[in-house]
N, CA, C and O atoms as a GROMACS GRO file, in nm:
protein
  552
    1UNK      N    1   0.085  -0.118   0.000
    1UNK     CA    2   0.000   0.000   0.000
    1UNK      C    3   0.090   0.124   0.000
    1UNK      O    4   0.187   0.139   0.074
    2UNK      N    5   0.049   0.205  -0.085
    2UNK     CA    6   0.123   0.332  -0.087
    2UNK      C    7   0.143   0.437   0.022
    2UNK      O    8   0.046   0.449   0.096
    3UNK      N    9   0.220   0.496   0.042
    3UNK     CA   10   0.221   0.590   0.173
    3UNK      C   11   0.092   0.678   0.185
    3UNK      O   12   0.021   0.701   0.283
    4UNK      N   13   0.083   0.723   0.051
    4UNK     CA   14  -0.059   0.899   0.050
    4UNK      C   15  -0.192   0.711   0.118
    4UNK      O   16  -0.229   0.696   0.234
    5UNK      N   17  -0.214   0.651   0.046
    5UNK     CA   18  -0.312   0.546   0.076
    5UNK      C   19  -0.290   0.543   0.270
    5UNK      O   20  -0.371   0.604   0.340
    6UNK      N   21  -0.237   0.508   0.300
    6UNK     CA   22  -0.189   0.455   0.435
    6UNK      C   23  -0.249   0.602   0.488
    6UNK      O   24  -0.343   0.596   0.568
    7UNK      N   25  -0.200   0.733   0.448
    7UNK     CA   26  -0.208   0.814   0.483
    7UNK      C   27  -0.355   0.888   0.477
    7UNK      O   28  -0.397   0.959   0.568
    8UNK      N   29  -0.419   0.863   0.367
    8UNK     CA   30  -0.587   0.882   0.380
    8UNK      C   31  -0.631   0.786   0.466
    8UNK      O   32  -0.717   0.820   0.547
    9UNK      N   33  -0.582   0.647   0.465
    9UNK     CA   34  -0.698   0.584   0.562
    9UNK      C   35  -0.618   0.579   0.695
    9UNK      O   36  -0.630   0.477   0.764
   10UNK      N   37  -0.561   0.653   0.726
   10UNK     CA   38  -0.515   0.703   0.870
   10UNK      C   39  -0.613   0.812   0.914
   10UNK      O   40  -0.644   0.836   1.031
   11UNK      N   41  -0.668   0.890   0.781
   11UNK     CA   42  -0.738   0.998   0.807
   11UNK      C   43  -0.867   0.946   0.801
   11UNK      O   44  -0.934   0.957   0.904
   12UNK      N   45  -0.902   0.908   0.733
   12UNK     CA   46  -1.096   0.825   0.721
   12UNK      C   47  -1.115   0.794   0.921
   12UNK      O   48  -1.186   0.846   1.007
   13UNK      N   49  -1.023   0.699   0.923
   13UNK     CA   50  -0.990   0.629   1.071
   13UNK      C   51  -1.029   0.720   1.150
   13UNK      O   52  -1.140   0.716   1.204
   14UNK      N   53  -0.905   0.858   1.175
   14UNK     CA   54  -0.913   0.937   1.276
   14UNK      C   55  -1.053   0.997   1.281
   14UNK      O   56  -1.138   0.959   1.361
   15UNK      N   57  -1.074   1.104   1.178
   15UNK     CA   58  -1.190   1.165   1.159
   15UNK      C   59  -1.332   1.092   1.199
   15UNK      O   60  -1.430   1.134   1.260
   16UNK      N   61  -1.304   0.972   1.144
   16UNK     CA   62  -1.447   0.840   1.205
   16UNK      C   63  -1.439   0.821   1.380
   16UNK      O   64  -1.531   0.803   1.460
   17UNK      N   65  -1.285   0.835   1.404
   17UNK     CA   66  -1.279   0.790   1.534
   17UNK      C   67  -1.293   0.918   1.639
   17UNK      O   68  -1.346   0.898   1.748
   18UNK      N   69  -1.258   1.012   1.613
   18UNK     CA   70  -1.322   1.108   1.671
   18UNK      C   71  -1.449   1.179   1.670
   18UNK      O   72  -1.493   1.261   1.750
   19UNK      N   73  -1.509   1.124   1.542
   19UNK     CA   74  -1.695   1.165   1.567
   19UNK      C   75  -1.729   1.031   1.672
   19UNK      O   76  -1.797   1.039   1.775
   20UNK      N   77  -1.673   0.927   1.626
   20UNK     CA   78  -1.725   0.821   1.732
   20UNK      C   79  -1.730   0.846   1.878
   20UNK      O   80  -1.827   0.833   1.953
   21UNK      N   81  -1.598   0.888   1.910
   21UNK     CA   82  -1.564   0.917   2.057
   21UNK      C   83  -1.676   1.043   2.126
   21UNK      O   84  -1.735   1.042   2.234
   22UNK      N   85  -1.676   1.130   2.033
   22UNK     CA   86  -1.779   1.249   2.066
   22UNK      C   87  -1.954   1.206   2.106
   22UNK      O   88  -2.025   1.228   2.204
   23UNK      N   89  -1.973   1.139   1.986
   23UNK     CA   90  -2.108   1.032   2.010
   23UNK      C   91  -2.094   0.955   2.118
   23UNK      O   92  -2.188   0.966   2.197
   24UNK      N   93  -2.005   0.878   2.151
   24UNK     CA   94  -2.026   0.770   2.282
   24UNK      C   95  -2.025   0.895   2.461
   24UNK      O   96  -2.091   0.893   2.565
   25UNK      N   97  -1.903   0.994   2.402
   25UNK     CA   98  -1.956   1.086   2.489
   25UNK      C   99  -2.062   1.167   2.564
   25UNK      O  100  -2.070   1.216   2.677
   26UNK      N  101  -2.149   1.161   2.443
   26UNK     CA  102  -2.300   1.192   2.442
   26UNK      C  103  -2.325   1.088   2.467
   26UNK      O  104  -2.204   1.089   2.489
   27UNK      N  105  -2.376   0.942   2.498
   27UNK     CA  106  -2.426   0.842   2.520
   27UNK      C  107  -2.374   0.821   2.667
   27UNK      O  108  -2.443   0.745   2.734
   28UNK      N  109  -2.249   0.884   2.736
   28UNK     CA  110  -2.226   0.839   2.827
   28UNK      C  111  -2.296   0.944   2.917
   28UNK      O  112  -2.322   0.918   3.035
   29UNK      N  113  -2.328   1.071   2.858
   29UNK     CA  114  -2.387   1.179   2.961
   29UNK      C  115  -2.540   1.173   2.958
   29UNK      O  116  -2.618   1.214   3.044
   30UNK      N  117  -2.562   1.122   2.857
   30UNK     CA  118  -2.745   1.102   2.817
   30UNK      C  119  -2.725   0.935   2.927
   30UNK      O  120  -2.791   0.971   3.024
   31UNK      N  121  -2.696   0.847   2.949
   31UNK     CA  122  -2.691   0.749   3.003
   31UNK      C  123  -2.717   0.774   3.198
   31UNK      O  124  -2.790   0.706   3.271
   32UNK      N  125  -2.648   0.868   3.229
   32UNK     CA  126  -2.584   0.881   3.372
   32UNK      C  127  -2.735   1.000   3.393
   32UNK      O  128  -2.742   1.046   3.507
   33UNK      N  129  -2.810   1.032   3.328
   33UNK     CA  130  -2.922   1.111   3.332
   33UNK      C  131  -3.021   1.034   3.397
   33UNK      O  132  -3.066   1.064   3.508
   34UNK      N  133  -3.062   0.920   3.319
   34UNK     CA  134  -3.146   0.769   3.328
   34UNK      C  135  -3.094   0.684   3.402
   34UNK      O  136  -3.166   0.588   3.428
   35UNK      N  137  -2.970   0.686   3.457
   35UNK     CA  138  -2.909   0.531   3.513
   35UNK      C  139  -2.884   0.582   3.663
   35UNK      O  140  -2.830   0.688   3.693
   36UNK      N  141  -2.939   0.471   3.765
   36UNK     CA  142  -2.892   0.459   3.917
   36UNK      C  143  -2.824   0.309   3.878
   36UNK      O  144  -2.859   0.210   3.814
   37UNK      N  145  -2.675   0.362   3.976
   37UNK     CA  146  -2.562   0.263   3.967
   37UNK      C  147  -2.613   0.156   3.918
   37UNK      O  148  -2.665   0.067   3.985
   38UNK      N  149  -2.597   0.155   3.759
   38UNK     CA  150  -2.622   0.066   3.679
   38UNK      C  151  -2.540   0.154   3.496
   38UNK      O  152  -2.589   0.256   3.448
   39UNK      N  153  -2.468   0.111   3.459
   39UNK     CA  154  -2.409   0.214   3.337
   39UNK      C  155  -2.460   0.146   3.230
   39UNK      O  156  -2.415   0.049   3.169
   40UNK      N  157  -2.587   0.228   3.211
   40UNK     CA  158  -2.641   0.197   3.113
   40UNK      C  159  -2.615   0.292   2.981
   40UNK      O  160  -2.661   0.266   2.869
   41UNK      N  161  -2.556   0.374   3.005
   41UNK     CA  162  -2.483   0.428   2.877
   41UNK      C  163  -2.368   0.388   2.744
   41UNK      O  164  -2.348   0.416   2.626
   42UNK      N  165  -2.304   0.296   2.868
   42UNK     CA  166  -2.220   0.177   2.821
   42UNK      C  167  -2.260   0.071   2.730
   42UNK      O  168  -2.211   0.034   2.623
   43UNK      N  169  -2.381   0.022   2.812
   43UNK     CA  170  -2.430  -0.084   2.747
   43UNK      C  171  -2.521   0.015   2.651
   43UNK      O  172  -2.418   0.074   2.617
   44UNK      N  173  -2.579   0.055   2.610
   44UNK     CA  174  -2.684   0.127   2.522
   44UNK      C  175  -2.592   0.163   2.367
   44UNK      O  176  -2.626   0.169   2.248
   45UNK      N  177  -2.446   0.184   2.449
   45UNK     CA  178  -2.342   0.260   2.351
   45UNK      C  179  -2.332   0.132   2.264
   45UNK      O  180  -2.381   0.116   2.153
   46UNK      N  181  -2.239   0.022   2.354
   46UNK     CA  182  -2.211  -0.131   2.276
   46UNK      C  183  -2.306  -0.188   2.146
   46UNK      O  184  -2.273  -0.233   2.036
   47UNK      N  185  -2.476  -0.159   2.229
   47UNK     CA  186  -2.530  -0.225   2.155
   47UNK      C  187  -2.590  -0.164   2.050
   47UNK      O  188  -2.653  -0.229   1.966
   48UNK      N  189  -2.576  -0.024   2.046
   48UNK     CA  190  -2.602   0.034   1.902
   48UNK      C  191  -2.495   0.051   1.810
   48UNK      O  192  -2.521   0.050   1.689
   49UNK      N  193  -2.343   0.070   1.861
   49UNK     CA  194  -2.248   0.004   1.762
   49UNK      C  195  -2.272  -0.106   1.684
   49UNK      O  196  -2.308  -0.113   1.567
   50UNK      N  197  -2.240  -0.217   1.791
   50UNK     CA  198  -2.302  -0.327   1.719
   50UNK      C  199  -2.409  -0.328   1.619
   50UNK      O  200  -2.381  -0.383   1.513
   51UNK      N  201  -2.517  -0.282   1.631
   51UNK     CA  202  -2.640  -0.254   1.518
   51UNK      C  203  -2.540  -0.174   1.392
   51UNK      O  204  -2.548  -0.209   1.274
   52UNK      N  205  -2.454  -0.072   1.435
   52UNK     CA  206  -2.419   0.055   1.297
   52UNK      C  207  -2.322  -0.080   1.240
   52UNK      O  208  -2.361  -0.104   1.126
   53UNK      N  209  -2.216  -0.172   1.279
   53UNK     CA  210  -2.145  -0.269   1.280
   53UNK      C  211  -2.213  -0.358   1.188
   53UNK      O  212  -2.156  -0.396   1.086
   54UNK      N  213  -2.338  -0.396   1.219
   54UNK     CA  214  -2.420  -0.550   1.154
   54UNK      C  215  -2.446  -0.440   0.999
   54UNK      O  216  -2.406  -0.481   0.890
   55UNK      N  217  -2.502  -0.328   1.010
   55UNK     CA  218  -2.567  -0.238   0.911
   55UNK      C  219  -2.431  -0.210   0.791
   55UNK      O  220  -2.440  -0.213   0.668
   56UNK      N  221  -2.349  -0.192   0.847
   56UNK     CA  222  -2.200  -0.136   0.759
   56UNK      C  223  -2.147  -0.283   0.682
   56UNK      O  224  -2.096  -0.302   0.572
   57UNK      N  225  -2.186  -0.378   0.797
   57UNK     CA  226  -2.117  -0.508   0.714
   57UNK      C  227  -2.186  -0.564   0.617
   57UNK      O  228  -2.133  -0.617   0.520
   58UNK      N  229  -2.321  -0.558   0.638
   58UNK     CA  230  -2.412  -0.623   0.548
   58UNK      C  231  -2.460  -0.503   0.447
   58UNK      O  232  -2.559  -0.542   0.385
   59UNK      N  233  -2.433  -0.413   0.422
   59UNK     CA  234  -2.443  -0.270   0.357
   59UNK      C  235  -2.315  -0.358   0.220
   59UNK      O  236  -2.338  -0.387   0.103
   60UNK      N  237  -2.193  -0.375   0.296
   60UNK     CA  238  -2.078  -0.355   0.239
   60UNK      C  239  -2.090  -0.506   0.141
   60UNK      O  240  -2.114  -0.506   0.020
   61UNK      N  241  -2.067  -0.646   0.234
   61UNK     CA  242  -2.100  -0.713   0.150
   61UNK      C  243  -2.204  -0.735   0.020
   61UNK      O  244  -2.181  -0.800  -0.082
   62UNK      N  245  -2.307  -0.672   0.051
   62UNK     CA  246  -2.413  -0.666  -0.057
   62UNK      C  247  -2.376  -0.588  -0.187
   62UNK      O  248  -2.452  -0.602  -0.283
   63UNK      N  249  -2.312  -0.541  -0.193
   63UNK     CA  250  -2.186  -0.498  -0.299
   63UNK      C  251  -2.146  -0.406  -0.310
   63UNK      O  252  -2.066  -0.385  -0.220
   64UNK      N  253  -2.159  -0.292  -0.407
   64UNK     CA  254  -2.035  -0.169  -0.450
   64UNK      C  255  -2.117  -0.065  -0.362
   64UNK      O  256  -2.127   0.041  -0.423
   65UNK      N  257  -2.174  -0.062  -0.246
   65UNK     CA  258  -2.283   0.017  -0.212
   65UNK      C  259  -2.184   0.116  -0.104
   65UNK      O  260  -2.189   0.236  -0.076
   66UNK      N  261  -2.114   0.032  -0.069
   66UNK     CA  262  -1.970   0.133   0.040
   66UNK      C  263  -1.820   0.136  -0.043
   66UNK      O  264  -1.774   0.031  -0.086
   67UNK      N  265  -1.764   0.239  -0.058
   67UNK     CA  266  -1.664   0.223  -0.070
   67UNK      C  267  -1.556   0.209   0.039
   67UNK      O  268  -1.553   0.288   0.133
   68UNK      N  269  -1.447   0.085   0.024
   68UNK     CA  270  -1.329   0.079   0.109
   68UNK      C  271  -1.335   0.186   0.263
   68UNK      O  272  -1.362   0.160   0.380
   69UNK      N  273  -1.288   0.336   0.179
   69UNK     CA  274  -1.278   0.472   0.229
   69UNK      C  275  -1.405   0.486   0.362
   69UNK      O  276  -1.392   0.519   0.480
   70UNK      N  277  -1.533   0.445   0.276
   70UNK     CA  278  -1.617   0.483   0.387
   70UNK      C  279  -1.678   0.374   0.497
   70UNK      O  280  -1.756   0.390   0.591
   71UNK      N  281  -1.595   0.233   0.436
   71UNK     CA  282  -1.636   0.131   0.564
   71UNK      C  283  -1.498   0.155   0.636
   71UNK      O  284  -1.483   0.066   0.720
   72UNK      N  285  -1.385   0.249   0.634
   72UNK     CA  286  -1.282   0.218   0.706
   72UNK      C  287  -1.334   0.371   0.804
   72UNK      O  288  -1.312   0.396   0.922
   73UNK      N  289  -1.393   0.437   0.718
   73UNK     CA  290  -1.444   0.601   0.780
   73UNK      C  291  -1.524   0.541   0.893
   73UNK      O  292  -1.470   0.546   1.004
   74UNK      N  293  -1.636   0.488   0.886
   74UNK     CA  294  -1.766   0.437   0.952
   74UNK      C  295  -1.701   0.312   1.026
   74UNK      O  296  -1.648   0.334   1.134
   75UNK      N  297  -1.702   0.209   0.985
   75UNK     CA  298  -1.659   0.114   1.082
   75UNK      C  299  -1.596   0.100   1.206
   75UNK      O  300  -1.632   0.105   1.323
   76UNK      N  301  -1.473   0.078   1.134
   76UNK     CA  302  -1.348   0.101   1.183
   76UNK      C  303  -1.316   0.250   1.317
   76UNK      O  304  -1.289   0.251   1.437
   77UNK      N  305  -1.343   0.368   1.198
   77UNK     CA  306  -1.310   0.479   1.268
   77UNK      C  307  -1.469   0.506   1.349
   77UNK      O  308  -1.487   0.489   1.469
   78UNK      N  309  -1.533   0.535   1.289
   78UNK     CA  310  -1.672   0.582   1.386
   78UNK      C  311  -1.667   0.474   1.536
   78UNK      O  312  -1.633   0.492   1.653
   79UNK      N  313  -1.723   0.354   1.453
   79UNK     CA  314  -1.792   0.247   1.534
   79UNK      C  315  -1.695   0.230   1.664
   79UNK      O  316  -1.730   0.248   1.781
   80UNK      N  317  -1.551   0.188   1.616
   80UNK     CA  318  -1.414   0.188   1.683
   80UNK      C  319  -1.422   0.310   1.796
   80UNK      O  320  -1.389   0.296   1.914
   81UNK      N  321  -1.469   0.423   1.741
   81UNK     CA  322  -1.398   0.549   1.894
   81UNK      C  323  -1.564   0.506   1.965
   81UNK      O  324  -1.562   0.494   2.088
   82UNK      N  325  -1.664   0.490   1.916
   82UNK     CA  326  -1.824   0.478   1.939
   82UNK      C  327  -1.859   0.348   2.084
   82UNK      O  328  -1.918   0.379   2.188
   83UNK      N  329  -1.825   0.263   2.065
   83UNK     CA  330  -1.832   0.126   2.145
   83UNK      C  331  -1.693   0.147   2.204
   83UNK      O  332  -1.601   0.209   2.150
   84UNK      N  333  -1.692   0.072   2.353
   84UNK     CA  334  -1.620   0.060   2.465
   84UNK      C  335  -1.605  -0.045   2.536
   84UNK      O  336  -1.666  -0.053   2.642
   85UNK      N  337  -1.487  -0.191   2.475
   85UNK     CA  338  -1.479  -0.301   2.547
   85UNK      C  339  -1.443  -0.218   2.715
   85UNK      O  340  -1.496  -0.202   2.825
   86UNK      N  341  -1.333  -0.190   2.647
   86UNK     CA  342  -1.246  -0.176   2.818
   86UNK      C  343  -1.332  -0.082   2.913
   86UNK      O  344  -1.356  -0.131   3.023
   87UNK      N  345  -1.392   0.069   2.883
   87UNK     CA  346  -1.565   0.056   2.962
   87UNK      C  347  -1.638  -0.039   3.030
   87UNK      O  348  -1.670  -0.038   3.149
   88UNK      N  349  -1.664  -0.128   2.938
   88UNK     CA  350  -1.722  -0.247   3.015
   88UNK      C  351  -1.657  -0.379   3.120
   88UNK      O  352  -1.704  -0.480   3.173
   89UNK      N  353  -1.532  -0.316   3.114
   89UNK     CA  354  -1.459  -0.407   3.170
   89UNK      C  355  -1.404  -0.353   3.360
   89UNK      O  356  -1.373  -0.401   3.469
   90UNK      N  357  -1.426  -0.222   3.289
   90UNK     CA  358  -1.403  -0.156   3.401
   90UNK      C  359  -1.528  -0.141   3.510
   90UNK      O  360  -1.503  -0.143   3.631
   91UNK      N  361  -1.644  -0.127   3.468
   91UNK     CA  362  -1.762  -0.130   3.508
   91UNK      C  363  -1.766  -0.286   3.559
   91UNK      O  364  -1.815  -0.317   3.668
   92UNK      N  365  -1.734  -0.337   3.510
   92UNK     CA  366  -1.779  -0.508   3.547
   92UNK      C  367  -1.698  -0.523   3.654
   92UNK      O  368  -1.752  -0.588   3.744
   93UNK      N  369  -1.543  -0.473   3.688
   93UNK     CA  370  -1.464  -0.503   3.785
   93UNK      C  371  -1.503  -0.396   3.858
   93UNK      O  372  -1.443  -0.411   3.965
   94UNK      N  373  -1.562  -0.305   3.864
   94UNK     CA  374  -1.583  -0.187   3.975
   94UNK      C  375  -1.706  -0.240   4.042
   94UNK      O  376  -1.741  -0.183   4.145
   95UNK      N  377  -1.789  -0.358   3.988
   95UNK     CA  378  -1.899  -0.447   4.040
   95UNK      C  379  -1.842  -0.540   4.104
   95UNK      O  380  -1.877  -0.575   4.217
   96UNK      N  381  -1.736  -0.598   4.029
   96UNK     CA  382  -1.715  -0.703   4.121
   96UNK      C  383  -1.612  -0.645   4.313
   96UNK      O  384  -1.628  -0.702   4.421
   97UNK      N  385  -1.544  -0.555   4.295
   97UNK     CA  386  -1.473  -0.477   4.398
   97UNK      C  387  -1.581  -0.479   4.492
   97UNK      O  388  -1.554  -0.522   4.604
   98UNK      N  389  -1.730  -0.432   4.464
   98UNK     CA  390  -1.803  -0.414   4.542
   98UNK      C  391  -1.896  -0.494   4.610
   98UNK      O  392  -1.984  -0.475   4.694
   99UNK      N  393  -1.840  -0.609   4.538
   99UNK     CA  394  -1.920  -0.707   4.572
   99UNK      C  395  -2.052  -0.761   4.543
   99UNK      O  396  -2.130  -0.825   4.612
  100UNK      N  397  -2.060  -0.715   4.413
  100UNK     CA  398  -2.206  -0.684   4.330
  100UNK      C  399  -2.195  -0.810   4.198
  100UNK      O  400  -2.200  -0.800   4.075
  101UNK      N  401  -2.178  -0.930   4.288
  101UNK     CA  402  -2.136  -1.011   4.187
  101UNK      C  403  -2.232  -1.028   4.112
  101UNK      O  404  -2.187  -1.009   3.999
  102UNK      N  405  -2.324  -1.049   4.106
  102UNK     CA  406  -2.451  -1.077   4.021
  102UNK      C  407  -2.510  -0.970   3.930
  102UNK      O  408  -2.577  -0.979   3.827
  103UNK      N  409  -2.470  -0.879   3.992
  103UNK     CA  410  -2.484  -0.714   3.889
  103UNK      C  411  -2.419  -0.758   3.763
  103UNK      O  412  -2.464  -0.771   3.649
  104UNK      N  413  -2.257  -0.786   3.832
  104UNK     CA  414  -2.156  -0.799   3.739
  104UNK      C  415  -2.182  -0.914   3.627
  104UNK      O  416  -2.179  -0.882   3.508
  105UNK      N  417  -2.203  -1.030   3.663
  105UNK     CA  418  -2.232  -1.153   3.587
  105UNK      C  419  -2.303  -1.068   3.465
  105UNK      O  420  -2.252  -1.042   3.356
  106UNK      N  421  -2.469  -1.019   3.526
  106UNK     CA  422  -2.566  -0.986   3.402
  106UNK      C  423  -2.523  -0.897   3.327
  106UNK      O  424  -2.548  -0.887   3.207
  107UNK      N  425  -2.432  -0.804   3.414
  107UNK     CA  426  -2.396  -0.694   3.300
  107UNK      C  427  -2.351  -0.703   3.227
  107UNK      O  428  -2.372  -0.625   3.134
  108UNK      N  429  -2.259  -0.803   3.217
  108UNK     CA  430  -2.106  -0.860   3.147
  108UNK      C  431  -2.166  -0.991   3.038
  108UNK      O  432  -2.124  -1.007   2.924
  109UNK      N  433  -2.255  -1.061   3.094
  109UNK     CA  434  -2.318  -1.164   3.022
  109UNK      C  435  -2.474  -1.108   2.890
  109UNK      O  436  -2.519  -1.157   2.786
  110UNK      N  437  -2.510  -0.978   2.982
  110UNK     CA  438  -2.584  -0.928   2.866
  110UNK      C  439  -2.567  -0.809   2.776
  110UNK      O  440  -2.660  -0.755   2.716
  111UNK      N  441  -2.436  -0.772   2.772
  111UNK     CA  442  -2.336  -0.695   2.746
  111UNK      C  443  -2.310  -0.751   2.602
  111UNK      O  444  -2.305  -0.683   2.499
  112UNK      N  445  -2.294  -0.896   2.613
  112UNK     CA  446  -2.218  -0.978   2.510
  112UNK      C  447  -2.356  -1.087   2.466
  112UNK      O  448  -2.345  -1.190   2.400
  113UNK      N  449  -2.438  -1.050   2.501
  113UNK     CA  450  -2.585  -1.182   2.437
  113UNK      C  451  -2.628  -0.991   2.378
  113UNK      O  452  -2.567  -0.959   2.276
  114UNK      N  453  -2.669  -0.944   2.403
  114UNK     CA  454  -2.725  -0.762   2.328
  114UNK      C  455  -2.654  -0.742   2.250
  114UNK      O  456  -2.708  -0.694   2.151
  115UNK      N  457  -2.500  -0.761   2.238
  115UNK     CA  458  -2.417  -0.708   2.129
  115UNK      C  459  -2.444  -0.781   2.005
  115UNK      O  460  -2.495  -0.730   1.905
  116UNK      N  461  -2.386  -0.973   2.023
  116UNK     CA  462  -2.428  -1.018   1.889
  116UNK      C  463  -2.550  -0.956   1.899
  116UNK      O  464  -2.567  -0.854   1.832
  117UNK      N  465  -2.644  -1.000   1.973
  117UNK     CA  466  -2.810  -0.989   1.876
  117UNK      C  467  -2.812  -0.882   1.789
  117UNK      O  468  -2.844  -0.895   1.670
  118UNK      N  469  -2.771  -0.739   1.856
  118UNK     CA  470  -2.788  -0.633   1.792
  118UNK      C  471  -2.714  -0.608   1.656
  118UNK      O  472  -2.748  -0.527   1.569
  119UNK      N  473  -2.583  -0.711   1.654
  119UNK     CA  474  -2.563  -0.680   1.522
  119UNK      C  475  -2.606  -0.768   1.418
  119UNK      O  476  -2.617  -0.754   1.296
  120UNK      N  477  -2.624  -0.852   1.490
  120UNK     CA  478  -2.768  -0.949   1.375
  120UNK      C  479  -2.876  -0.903   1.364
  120UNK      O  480  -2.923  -0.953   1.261
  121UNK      N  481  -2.980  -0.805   1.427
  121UNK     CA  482  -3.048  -0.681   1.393
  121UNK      C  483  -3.010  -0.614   1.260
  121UNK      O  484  -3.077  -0.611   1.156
  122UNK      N  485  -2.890  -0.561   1.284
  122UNK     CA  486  -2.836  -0.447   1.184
  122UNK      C  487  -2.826  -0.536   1.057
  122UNK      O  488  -2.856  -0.500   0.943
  123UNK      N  489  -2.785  -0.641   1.090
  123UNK     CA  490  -2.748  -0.711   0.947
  123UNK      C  491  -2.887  -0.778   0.884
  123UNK      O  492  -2.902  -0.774   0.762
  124UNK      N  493  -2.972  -0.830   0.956
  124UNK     CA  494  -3.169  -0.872   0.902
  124UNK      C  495  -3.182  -0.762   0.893
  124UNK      O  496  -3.290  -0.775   0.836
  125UNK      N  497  -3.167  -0.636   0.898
  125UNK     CA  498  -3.276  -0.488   0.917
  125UNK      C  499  -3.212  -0.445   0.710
  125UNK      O  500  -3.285  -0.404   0.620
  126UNK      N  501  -3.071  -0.473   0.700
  126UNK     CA  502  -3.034  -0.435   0.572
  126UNK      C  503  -3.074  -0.558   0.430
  126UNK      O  504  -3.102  -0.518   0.317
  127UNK      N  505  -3.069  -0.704   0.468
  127UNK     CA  506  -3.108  -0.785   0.413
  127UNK      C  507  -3.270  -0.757   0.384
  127UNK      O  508  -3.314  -0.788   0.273
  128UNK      N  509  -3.351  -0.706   0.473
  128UNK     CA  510  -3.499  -0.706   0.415
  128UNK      C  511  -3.500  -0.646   0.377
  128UNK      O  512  -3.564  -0.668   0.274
  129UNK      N  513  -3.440  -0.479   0.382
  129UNK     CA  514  -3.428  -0.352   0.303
  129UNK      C  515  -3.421  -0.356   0.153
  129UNK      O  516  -3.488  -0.291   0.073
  130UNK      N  517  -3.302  -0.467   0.125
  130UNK     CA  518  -3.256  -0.508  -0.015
  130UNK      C  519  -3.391  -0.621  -0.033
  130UNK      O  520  -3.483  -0.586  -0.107
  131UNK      N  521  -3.396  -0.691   0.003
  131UNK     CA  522  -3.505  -0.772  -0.071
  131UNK      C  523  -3.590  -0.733  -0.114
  131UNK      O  524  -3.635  -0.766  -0.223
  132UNK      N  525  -3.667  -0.596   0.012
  132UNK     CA  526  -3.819  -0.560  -0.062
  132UNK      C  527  -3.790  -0.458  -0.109
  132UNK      O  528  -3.892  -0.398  -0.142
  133UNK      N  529  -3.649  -0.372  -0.143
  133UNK     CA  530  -3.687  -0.255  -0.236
  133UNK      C  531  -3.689  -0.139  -0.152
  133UNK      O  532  -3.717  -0.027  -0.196
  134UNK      N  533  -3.653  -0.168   0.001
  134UNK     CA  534  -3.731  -0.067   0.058
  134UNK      C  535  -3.637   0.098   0.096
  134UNK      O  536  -3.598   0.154   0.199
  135UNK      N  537  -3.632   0.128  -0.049
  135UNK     CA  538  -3.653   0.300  -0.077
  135UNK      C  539  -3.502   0.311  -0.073
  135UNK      O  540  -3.455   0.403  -0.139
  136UNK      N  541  -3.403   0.217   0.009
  136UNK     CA  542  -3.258   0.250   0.077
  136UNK      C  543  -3.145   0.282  -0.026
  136UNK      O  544  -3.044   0.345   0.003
  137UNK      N  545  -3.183   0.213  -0.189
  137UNK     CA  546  -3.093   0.242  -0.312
  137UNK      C  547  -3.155   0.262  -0.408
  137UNK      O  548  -3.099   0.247  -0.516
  138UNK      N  549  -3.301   0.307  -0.404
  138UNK     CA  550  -3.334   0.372  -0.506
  138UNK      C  551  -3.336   0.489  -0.550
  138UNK      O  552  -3.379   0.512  -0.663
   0.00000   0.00000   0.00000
């Protein structure tokens, strides 16, 4: 790969990854509005990545409909600064410190059963789109 190449999708990346980070920011202050010690901003964040994630992949495979540029813009860079393993990891051990083992279990166990689902959401929500026509490439 050429350097200027390396060098745009360093930039798609960043630029994606800093609207991402800004968005999950907003998800973490809209979250802590609604949530008693429970971080549901976290989880809300994960599992709508995951959905933009299932939507970008099944967008992309279905053919020339993304270019490279904008699944590395969106994916990668958005989705990437957008969703927060280590968030959730930290939350899960700041449960377990407290002795909130069972908090921790569900959080951590439906953390990761919400994520796939949701991006198998995103990915059935673009498959019926394409089947019935519905308005998304016409």
């Amino acid at each position: 790969m050429k350097l200027t190449n390396v060098l745009l999708a360093s930039l798609l990346v960043g630029c994606g990854g800093f609207a991402g980070s800004i968005a999950r920011y907003g998800m973490s202050v809209l979250g802590q509005r609604f949530s008693v010690d429970w971080p549901i901003g976290t989880l809300a964040t994960n599992i709508l990545g995951c959905i933009f994630v299932g939507v970008i992949t099944e967008v992309a495979l279905a053919g020339e409909m993304l270019s490279p540029g904008m699944r590395l813009l969106l994916a990668t860079g958005f989705c990437g600064g957008f969703t927060t393993l280590s968030s959730m990891i930290y939350e899960t051990i700041a449960m377990f410190r407290d002795s909130e083992y069972l908090h921790a279990a569900i959080y951590m166990g439906g953390s990761i059963i919400f994520s796939v689902a949701a991006f198998l959401v995103g990915v059935l929500a673009v498959r019926i789109l394409i089947r019935t026509g519905g308005g998304l490439w016409n």
